[in-house]
Wavefront OBJ file of the C-alpha trace (Angstrom):
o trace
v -24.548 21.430 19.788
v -23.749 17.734 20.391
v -19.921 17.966 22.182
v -19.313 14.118 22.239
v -19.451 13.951 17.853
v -16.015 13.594 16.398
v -15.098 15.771 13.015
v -12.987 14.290 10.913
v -12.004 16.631 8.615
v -8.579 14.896 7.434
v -6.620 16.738 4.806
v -5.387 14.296 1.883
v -2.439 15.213 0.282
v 0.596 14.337 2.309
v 3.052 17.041 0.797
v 3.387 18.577 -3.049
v 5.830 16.410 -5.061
v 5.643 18.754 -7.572
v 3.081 21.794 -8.518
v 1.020 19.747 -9.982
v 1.377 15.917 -8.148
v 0.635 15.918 -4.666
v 1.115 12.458 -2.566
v -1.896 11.653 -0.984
v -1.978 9.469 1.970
v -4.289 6.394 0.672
v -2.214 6.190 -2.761
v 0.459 5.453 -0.419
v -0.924 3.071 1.993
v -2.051 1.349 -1.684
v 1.917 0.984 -2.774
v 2.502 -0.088 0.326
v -0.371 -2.917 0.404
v 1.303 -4.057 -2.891
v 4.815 -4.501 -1.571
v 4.012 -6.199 1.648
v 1.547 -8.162 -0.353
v 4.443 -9.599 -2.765
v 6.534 -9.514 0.136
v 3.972 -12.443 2.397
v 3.382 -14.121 -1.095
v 7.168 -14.377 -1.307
v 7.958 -15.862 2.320
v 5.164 -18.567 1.513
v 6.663 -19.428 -1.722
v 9.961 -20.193 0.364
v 8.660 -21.281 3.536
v 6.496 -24.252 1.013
v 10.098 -24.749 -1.035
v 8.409 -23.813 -4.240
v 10.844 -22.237 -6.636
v 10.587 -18.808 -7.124
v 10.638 -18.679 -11.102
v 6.898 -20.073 -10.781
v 6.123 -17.002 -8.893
v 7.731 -14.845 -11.397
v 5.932 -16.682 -14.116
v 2.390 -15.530 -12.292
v 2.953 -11.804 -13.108
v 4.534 -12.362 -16.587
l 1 2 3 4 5 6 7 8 9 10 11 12 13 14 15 16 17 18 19 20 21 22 23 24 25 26 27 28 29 30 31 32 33 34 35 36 37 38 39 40 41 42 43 44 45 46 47 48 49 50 51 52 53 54 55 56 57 58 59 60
C-alpha cells in the first residue's frame, strides 16, 4: 500500500442541534458566504455614496 495518499474521510455534521437537525459544516460556511457577501456589497454601496434604500430595494 501507497503511504504518501491522503484519506480524507471528514465527518459532516458539526454537532446535533436537535435529534433530528444536525449542523453540518458546508451549510454553515453557506450562511456565512451570505452575510459577508451583503456585508462587501454594503461597504461598496457606502464607499460609492449610493444610498442604501436602493440596496434595500434590490432584495424587495
Amino acid at each position: 500500500m501507497n503511504d504518501n495518499i491522503i484519506y480524507r474521510n471528514v465527518d459532516p455534521e458539526i454537532f446535533w442541534i436537535t435529534d433530528f437537525f444536525p449542523l453540518k459544516y458546508y451549510g454553515l460556511f453557506w450562511v456565512s458566504g451570505l452575510i459577508l457577501g451583503c456585508y462587501i456589497v454594503q461597504r461598496i454601496y457606502k464607499k460609492d455614496g449610493i444610498p442604501l434604500e436602493q440596496l434595500e430595494q434590490l432584495t424587495g
